[in-house]
C-alpha positions as CSV (number, residue, x, y, z in Angstrom):
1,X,-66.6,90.3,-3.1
2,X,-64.6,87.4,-1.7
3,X,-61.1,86.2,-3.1
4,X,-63.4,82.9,-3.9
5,X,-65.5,84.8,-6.4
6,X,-62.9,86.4,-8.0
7,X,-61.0,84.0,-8.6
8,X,-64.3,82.4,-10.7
9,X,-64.5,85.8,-12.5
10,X,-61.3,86.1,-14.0
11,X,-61.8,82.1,-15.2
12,X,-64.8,82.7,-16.9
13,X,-62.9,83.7,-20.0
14,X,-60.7,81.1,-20.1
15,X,-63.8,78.4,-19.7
16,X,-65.9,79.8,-22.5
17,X,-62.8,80.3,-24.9
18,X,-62.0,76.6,-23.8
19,X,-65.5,75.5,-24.5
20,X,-65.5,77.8,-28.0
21,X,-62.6,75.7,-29.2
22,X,-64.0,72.5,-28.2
23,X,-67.4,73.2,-30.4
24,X,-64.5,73.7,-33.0
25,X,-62.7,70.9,-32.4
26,X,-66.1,68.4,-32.3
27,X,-67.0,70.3,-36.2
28,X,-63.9,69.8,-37.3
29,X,-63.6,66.0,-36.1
30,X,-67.3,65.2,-36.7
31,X,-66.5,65.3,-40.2
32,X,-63.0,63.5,-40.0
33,X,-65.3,61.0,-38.0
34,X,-67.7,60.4,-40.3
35,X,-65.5,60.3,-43.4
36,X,-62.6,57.7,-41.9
37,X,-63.3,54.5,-41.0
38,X,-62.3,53.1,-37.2
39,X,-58.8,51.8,-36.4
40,X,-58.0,48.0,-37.7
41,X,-59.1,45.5,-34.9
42,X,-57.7,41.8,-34.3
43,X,-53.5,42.5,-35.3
44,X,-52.0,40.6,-33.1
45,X,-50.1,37.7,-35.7
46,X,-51.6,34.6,-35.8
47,X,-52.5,32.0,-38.3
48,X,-55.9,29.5,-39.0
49,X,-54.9,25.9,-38.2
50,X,-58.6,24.6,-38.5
51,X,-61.7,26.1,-40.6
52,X,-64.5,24.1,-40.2
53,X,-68.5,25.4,-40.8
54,X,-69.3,28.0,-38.3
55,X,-65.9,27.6,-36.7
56,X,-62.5,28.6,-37.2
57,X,-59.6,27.4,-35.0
58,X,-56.3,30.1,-34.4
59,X,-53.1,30.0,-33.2
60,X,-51.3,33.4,-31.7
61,X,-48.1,33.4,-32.6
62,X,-45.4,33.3,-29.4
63,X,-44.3,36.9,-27.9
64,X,-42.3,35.6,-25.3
65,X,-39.1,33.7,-24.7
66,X,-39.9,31.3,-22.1
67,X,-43.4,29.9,-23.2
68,X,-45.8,28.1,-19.8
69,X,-46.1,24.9,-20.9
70,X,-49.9,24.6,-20.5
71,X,-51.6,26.0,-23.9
72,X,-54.6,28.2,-23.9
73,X,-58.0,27.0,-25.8
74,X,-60.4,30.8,-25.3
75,X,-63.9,30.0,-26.5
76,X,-65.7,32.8,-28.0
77,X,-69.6,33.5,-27.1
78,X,-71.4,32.2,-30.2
79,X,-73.4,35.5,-30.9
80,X,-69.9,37.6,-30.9
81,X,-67.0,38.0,-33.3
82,X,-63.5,37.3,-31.2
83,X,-61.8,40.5,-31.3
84,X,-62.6,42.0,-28.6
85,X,-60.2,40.1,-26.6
86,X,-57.8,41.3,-29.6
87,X,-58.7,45.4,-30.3
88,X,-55.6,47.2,-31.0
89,X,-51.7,47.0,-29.7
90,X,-51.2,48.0,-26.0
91,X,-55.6,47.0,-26.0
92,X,-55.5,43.6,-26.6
93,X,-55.9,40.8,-24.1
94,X,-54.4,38.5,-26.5
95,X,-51.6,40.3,-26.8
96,X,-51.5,40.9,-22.5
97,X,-51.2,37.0,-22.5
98,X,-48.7,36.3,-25.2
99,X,-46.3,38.8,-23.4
100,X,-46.4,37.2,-20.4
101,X,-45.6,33.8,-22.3
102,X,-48.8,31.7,-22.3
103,X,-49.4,29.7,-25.7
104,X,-52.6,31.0,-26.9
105,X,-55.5,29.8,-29.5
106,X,-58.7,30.9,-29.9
107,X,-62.3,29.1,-31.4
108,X,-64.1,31.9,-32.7
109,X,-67.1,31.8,-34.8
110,X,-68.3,32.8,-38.2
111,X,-72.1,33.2,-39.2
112,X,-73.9,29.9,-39.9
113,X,-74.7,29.6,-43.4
114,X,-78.3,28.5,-44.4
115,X,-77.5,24.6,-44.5
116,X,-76.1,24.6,-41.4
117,X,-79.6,25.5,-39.4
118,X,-79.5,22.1,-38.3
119,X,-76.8,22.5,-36.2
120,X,-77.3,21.6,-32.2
121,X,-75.7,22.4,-29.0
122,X,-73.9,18.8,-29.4
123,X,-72.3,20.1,-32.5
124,X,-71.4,22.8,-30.3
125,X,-69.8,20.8,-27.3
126,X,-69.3,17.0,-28.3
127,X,-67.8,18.3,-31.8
128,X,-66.4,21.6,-32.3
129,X,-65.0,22.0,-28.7
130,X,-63.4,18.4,-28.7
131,X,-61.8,19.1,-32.1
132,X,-60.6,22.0,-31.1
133,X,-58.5,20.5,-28.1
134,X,-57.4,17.8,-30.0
135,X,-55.9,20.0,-32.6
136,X,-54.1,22.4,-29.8
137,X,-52.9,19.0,-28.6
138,X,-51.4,18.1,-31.7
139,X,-50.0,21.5,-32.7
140,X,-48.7,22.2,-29.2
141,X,-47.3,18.5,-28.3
142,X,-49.3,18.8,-24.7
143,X,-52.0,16.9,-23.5
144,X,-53.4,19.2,-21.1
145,X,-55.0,22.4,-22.2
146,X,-56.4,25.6,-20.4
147,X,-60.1,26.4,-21.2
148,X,-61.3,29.8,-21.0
149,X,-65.3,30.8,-22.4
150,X,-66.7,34.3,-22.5
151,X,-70.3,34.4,-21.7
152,X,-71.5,31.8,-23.4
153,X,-68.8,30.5,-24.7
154,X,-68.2,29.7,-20.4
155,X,-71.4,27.9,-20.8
156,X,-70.2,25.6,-24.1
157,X,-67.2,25.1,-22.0
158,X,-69.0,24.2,-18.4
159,X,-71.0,21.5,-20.7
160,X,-67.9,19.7,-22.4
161,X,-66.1,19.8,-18.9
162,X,-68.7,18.2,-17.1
163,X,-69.4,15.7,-20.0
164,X,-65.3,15.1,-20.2
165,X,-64.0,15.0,-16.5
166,X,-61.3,13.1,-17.0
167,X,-59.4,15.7,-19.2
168,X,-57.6,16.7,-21.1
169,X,-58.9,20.3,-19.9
170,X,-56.2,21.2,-17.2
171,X,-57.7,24.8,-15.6
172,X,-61.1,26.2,-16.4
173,X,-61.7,30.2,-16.5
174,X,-65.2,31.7,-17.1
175,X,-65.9,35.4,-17.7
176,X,-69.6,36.6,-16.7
177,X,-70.9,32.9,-17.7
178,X,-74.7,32.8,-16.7
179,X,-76.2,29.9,-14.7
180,X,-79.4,30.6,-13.2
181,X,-81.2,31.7,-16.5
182,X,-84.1,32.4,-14.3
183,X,-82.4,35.7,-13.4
184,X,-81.5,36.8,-17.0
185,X,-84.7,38.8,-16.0
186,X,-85.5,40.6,-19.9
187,X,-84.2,37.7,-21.8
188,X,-86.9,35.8,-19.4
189,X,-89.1,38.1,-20.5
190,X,-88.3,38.1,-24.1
191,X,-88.9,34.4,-24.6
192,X,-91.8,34.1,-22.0
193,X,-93.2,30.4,-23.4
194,X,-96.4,31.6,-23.3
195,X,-96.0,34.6,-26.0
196,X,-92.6,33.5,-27.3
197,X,-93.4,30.8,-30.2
198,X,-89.5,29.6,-30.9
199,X,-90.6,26.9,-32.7
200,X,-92.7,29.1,-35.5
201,X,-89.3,31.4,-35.8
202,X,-87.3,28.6,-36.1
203,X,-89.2,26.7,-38.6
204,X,-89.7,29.8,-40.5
205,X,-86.6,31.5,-40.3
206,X,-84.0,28.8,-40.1
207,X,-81.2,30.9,-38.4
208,X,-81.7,33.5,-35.9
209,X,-81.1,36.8,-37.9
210,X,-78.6,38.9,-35.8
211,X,-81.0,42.0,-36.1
212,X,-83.2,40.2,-33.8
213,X,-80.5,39.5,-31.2
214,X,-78.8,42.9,-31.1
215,X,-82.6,44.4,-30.5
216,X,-82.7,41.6,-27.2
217,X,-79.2,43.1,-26.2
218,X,-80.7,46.8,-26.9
219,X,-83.6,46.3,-25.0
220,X,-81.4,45.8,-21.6
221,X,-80.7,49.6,-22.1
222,X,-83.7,51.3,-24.4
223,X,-81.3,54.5,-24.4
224,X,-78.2,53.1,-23.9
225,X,-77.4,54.0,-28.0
226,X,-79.1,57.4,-28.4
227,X,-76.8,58.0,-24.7
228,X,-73.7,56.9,-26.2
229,X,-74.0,59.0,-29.3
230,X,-74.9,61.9,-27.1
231,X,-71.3,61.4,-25.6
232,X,-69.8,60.6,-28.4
233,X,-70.8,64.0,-29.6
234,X,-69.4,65.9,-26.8
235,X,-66.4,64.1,-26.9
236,X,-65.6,64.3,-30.4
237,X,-62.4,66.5,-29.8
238,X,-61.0,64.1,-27.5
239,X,-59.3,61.2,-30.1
240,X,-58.6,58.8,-27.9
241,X,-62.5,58.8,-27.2
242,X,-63.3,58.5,-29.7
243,X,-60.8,55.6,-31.0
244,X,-62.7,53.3,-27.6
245,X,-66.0,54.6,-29.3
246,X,-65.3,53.4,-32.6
247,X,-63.7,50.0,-31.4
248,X,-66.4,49.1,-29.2
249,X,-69.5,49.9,-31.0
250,X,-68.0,48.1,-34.2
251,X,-67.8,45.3,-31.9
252,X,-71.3,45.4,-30.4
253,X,-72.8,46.0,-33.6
254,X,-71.1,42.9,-35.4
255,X,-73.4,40.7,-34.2
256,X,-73.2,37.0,-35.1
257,X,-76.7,35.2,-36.5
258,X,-77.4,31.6,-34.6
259,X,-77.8,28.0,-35.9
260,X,-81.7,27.3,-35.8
261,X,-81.8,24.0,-33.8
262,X,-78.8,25.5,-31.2
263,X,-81.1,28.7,-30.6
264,X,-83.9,26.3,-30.1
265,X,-82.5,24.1,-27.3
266,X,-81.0,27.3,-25.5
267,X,-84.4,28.8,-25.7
268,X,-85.9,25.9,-24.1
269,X,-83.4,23.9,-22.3
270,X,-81.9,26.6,-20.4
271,X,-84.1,29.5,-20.9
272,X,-87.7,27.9,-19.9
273,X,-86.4,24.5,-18.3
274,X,-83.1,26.3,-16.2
275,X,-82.0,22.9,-16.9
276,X,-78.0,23.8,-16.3
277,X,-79.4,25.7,-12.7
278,X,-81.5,22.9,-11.9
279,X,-78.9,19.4,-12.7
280,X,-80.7,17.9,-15.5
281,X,-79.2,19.1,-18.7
282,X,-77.9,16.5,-21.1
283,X,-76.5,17.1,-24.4
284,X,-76.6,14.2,-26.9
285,X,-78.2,12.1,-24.7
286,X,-75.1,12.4,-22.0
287,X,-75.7,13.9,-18.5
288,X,-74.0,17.2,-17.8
289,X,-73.7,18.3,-14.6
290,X,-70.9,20.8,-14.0
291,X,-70.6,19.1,-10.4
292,X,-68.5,17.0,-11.9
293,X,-66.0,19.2,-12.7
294,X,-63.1,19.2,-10.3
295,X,-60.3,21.1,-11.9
296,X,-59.6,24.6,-11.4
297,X,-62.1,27.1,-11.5
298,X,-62.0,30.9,-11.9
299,X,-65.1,32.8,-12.6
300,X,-64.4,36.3,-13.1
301,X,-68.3,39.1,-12.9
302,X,-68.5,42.0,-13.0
303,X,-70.2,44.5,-10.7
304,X,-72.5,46.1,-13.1
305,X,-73.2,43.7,-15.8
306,X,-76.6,44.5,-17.5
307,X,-76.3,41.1,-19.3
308,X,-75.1,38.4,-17.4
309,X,-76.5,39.7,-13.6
310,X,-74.7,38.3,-10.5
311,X,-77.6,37.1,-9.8
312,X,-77.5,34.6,-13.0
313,X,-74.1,33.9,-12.4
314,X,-73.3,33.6,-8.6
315,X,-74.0,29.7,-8.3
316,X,-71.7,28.3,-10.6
317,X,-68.6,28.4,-7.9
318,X,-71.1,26.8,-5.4
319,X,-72.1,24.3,-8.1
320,X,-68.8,23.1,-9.1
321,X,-67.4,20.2,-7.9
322,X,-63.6,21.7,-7.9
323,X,-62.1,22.1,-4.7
324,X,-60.0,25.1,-5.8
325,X,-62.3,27.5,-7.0
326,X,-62.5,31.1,-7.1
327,X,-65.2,33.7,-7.8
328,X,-63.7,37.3,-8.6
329,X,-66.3,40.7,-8.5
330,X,-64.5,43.1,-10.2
331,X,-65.8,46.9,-11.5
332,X,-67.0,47.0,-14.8
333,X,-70.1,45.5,-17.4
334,X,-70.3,42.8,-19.6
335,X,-67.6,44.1,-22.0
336,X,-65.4,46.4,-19.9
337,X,-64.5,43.3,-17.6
338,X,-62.7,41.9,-20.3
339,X,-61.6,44.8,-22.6
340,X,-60.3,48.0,-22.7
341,X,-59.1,50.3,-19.4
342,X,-61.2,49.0,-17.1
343,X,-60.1,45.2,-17.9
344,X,-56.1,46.3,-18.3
345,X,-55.6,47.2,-14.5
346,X,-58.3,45.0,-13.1
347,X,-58.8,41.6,-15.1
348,X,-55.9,40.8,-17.2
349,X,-53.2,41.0,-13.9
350,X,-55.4,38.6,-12.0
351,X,-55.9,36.2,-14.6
352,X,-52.2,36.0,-15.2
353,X,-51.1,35.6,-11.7
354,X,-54.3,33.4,-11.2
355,X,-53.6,31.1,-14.3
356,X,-49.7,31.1,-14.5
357,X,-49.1,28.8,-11.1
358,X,-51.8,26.6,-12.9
359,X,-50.0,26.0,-16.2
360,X,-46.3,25.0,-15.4
């Protein structure tokens, strides 16, 4: 017998008592787990300067000394709740920013009541964005203002820039924004136009219910949740785990409803025409080609997004018609680009050296 092999003998009882009091320690925690509820998400102080429908305008209150002079405007995806930029102190991106001294608000979205079906992507970009920067104006006392859209929200913002070239948006920064919805292959497949009737949901239904929009998200990965609750078993001992578990699936599951009319138009303005891909989108009537955009541009993607693809999002740098304009890969999915480990040492030090230069 080789000094290899013993060694691996006289570990085997260590490894089976360590496993014996991790079974104990996943008991013991399962039913601490299932009797507590998940740590409190979206502390960081801040304070509503504009409620309005669907919307609701904040303000984070200043954790610095010396404040960049250039506020911040982020614009949440319209299917997802805000605080996953803001989980829990030393998690939050909000917080990351504040420290480092930028001024930072946030439009984030609420669920669209019945009576507010009507609503269309011009409410979307030629109301609530342009009301937003005008009250970030007035509460700041600067007319230039930073622009930052997750996801969709990049979309909403790529529309108001190109429809408002001139300003007052200073810097632009998109996180896994789609642009070729050609290549969002499943949600191509979802609302094929030849099986998809939007039209009869929309009439019928009035607002998208978000059970049907969390399935489209679950459908990307059929046993991506029966996976995660398989780790989440085998990790139940470990409590920081668990914590992330908790804080991210409360997240993905909080799934916002969407405006009738607004899911309409996505469905077939960008969805079966490609119209932002292809140069002929309008919204209200008024052209918006993101061509036109000539401020900075940063695009941040991420290497193994199962929503937004690289493929869907690779052409808006080529696209824009900003001269200094960046695209950043970085390791990570939809969500862990933005938050949580991943997003702390990757992301969030970019951004800042990125958009600081930009906002003196």
């Amino acid at each position: 017998m080789n000094a290899t092999a013993q060694i691996d003998i006289t570990q085997i009882g260590d490894r089976i008592q360590s496993e014996v009091n991790r079974a104990i320690q996943r008991s013991i925690k399962g039913v601490e787990y299932f009797s507590t509820s998940g740590p409190t998400l979206g502390l960081t102080p801040k304070d509503i300067i504009h409620s309005r429908g669907t919307m609701n305008l904040y303000h984070y209150r200043p954790q610095a000394d010396e404040i960049y002079r250039v506020p911040i405007l982020i614009v949440m995806a319209t299917t997802n709740r805000g605080y996953i930029l803001d989980m829990v102190p030393g998690q939050s991106f909000i917080e990351f920013l504040l420290k480092k001294g930028f001024d930072v608000y946030m439009l984030d979205w609420v669920a669209p009541r019945p009576d507010e079906r009507r609503l269309r992507m011009e409410d979307y970009v030629l109301d609530f964005i342009p009301d937003c920067i005008r009250r970030v104006q007035q509460d700041s006392g600067e007319t230039d203002v930073s622009v930052i859209g997750y996801c969709f929200g990049g979309v909403l913002s790529l529309l108001y820039g190109s429809i408002f070239p001139d300003g007052p948006m200073k810097n632009l920064v998109c996180f896994t924004t789609p642009i070729d919805f050609r290549e969002m292959k499943l949600f191509q497949n979802f609302s094929d136009r030849r099986y998809f009737d939007v039209d009869h949901l929309v009439d019928s239904a009035g607002n998208v219910p978000p059970e049907m929009i969390l399935s489209s998200f679950e459908m990307l990965r059929p046993a991506g949740r029966t996976v995660s609750q398989i780790q989440l078993w085998e990790n139940m001992w470990n409590d920081e785990y668990v914590k992330s578990y908790r804080m991210f699936d409360r997240w993905a599951m909080d799934t916002l409803p969407l405006a009738g009319e607004y899911f309409r138009q996505i469905t077939k303005d960008l969805m079966w025409d490609n119209k932002l891909y292809n140069d002929t989108m309008s919204v209200g009537g008024r052209a918006a080609d993101i061509s036109k955009i000539t401020v900075p541009v940063l695009h941040a993607v991420a290497e193994h997004d199962h929503i937004v693809p690289y493929d869907a999002a690779k052409h808006l740098i080529t696209k824009i018609g900003s001269t200094d304009k960046t695209e950043v890969m970085l390791k990570g999915g939809h969500v862990s680009l933005v938050a949580g480990a991943n997003a702390i040492k990757r992301l969030w030090p970019k951004l800042d050296s990125w958009l600081s230069e930009r906002s003196i």
